[in-house]
C-alpha positions as CSV (number, residue, x, y, z in Angstrom):
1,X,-88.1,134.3,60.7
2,X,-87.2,130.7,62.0
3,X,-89.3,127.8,60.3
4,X,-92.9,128.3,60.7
5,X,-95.5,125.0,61.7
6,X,-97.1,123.8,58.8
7,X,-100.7,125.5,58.3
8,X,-103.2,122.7,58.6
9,X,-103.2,120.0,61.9
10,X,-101.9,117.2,60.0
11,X,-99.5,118.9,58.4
12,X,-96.1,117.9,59.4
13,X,-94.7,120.8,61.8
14,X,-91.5,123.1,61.5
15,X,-91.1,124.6,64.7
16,X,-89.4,127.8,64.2
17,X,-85.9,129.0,66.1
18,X,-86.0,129.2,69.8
19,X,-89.4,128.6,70.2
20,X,-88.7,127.0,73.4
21,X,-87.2,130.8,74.6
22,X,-89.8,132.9,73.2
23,X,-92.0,131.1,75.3
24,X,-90.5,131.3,78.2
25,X,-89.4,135.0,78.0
26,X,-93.7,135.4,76.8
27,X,-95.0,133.1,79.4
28,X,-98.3,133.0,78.0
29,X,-101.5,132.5,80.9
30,X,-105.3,132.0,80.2
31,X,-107.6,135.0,79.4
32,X,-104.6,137.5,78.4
33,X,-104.1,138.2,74.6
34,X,-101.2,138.7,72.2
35,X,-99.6,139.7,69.4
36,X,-97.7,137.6,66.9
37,X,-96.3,139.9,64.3
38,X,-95.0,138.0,62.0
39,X,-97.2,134.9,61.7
40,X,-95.8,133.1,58.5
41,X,-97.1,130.0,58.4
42,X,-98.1,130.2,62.2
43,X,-95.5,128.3,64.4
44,X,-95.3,130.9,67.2
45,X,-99.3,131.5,67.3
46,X,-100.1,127.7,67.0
47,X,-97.3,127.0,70.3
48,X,-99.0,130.6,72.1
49,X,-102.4,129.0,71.8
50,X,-101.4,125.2,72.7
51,X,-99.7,127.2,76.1
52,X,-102.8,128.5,77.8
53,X,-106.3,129.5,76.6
54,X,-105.3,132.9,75.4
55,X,-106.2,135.2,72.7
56,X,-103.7,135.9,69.9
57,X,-104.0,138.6,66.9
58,X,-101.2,137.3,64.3
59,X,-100.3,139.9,61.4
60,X,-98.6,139.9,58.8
61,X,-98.5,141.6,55.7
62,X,-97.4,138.3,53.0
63,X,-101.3,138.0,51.4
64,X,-100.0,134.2,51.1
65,X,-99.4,133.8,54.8
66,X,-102.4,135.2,55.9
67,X,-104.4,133.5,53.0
68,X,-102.9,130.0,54.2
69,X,-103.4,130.7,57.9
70,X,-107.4,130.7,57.3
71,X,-107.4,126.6,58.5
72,X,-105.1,127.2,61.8
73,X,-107.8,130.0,62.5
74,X,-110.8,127.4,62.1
75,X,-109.0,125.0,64.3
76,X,-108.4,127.5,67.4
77,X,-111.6,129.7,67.0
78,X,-112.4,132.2,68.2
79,X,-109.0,132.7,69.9
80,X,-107.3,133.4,66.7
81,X,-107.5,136.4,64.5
82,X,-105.3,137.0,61.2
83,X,-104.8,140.4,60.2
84,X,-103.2,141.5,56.8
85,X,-101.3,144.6,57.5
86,X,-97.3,144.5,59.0
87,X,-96.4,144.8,62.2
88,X,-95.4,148.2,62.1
89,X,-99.0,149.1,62.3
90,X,-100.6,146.9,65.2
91,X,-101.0,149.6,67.5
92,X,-103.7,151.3,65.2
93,X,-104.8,147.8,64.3
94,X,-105.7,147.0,67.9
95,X,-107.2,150.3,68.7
96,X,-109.4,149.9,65.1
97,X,-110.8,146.6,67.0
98,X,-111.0,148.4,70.2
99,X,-108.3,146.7,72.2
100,X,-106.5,149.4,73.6
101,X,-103.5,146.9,75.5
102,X,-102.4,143.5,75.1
103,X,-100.4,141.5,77.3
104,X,-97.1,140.7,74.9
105,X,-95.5,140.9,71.4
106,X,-93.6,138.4,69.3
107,X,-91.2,139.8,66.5
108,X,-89.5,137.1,64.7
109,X,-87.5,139.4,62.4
110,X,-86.7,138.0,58.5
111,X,-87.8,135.9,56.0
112,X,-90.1,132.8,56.4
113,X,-88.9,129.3,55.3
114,X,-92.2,129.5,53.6
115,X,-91.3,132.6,51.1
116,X,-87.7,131.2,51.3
117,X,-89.1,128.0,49.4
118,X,-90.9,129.3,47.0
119,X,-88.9,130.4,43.9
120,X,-91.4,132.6,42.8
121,X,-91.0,134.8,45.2
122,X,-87.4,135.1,44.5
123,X,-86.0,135.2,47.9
124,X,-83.3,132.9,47.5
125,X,-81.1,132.1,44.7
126,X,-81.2,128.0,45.8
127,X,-83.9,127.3,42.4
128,X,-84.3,129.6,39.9
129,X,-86.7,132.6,39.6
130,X,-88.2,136.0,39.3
131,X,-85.8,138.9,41.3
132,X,-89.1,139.9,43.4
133,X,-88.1,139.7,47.0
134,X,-91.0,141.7,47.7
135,X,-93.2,140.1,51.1
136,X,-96.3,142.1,50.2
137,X,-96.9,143.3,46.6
138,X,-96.2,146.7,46.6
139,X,-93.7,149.1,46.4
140,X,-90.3,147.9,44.0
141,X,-88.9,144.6,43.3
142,X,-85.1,143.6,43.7
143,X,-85.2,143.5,39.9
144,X,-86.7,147.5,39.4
145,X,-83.5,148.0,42.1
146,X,-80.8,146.7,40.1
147,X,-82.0,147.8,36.7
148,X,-83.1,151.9,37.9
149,X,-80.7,152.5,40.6
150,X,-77.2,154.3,40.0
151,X,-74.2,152.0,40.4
152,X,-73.6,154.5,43.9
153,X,-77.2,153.8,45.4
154,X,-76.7,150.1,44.7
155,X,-73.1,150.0,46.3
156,X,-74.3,151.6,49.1
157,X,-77.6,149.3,49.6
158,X,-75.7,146.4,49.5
159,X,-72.4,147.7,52.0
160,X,-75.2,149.3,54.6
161,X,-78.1,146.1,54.7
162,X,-75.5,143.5,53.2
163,X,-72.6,144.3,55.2
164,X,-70.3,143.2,51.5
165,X,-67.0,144.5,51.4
166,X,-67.0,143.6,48.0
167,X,-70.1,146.2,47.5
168,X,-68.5,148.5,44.9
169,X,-67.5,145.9,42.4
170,X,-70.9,144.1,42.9
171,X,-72.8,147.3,41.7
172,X,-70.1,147.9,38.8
173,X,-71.2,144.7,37.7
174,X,-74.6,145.1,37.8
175,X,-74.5,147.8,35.8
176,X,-72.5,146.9,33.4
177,X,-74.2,143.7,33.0
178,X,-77.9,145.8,32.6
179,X,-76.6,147.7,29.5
180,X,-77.0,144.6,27.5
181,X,-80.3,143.4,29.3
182,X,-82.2,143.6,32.3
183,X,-81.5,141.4,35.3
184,X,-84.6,139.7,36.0
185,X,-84.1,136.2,37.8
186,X,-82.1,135.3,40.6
187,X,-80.0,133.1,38.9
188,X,-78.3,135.5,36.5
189,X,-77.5,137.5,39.7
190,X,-76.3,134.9,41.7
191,X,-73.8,134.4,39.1
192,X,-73.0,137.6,38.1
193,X,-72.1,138.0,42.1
194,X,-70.0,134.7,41.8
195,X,-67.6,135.7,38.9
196,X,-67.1,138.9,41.0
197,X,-65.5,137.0,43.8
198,X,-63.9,134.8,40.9
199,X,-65.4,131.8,42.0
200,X,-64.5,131.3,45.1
201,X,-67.2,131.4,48.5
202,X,-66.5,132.3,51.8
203,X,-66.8,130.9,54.9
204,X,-68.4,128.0,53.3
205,X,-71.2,130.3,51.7
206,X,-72.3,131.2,48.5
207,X,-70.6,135.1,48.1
208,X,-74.1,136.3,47.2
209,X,-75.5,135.5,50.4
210,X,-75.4,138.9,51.7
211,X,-76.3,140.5,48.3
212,X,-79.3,138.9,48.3
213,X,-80.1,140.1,52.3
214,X,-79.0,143.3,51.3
215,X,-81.7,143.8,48.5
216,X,-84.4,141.8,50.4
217,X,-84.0,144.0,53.3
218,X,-83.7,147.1,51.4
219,X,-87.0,145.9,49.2
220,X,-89.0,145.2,52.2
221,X,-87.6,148.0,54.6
222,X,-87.1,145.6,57.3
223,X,-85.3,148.0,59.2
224,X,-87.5,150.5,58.8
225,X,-90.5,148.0,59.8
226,X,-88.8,147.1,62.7
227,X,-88.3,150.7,64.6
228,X,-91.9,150.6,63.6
229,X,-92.7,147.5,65.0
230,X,-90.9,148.6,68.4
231,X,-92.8,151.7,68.8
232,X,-96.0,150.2,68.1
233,X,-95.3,147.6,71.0
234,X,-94.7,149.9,73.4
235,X,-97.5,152.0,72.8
236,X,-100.0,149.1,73.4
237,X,-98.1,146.6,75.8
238,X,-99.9,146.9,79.6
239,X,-97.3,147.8,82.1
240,X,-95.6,144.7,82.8
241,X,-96.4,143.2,79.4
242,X,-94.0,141.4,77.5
243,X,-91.9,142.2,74.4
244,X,-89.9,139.2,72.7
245,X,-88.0,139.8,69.4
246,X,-85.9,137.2,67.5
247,X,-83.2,138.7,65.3
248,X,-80.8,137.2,63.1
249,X,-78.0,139.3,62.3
250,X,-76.3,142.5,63.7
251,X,-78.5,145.3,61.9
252,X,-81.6,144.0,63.4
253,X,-79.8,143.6,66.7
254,X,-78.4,146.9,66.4
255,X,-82.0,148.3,66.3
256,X,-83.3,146.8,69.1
257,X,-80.6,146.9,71.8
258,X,-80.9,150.4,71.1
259,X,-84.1,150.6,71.7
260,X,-83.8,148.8,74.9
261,X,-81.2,151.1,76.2
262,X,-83.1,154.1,74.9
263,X,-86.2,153.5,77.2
264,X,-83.7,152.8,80.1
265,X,-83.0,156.1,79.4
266,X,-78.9,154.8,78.4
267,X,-78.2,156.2,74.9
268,X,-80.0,158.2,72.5
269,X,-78.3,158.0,69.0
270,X,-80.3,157.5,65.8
271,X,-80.4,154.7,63.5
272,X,-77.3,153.6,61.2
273,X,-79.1,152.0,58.6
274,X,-79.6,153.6,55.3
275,X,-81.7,157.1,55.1
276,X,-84.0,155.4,51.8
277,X,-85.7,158.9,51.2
278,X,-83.9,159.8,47.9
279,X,-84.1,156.7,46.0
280,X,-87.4,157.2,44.7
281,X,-89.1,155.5,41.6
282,X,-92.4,154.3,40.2
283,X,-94.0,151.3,42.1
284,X,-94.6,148.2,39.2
285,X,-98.0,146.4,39.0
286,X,-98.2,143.4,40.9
């Protein structure tokens, strides 16, 4: 996700990426309602509602987020309503609430600025902390990935969602570096990935960059969320409604272009990304 607007009125305001196009492409008009999937901290539902006195349900499935959002609700009631679930489930959502059809859809595909600055949540390596990664607490942490996985699952998460050519050594490392003691913060992987590459960063980033994606996509089955996402568009878009989806790199572009061409009836070839049925293992409590 681009940056989101803060989550309060005075709060100073991060618009997120091509806000300016997604409204355009949305064109929102009074009286018609939609769907922001991935709220954050609100910037594409606070701009929908400012545009015209429409109706927008915002989901997402960060308890934080929607905890946070509960003041940008007060301020543009009743035309606002948060829902904690992910995107890949608004169609059954809607039709819980009994809104059959809605009029568009925002996708802003990724991470939020918001989870992104908060070590805690050990999305980045920039400070220090826990190898969670996860957006909603559930399922297994970037930590319970490195430390379970075999050195070929972990090669193979990080070439397929990381795109790393340097995928193999990365996982030799890992394990190698887990028979002495766990990897538990971002930090001590960050590293770990840097004496890999000797040093030296690429293109001007840090070589763990795409490590890091690899495992946070992998964690949070953004992939998977997205076909989701798609298919739970269409099923509840009017004819005529509008789909907009941001994407940042070429796996989530991938997805979608596909899709597109799909329903124009183009290609039909199934998804690249990594089958995630056999690496199985015990959720951790949150």
């Amino acid at each position: 996700m681009g940056a989101p607007s803060g989550a309060t009125p005075d709060a100073p305001r991060h618009l997120p990426v091509m806000l300016a196009d997604v409204l355009d492409a949305l064109q929102p008009k009074a009286h018609e309602t939609y769907i922001d999937g991935t709220f954050g901290a609100g910037g594409y539902t606070r701009a929908i509602l400012e545009a015209a006195n429409c109706r927008v349900v915002a989901f997402d499935r960060d308890p934080t987020a929607i905890a946070a959002g509960s003041e940008l609700v007060r301020t543009f009631e009743p035309r606002l309503s948060l829902v904690h679930r992910p995107f890949g489930r608004m169609a059954e959502a809607m039709h819980d609430a009994g809104l059959m059809h809605v009029d568009g859809v925002v996708l802003d595909i990724g991470v939020s600025s918001m989870q992104l600055d908060e070590a805690e949540r050990g999305f980045s390596f920039q400070s220090d902390g826990p190898l969670d990664m996860r957006m909603a607490c559930e399922g297994p942490s970037a930590a319970d990935v490195l430390n379970s996985f075999s050195e070929e699952q972990i090669a193979d998460i990080i070439y397929e969602y990381g795109e790393e050519r340097r995928s193999r050594a990365i996982a030799r490392a890992v394990v190698k570096a887990r028979t002495e003691a766990p990897l538990r913060r971002t930090r001590e992987l960050a590293d770990l990935v840097l004496r890999v590459f000797h040093g030296r960063k690429e293109d001007g980033r840090h070589p763990a960059t795409r490590t890091f994606q690899a495992l946070r996509i992998f964690v949070n089955d953004e992939l998977g969320e997205l076909e989701r996402g798609l298919r739970a568009a269409e099923k509840i878009l009017k004819p005529g409604g509008r789909l907009v989806v941001v994407t940042f790199h070429s796996l989530e572009d991938r997805i979608v272009k596909q899709f597109l061409a799909e329903r124009a009836g183009k290609v039909d070839h199934g998804s690249r990304h990594l089958p995630q049925k056999n690496l199985q293992f015990t959720p951790p409590d949150c």
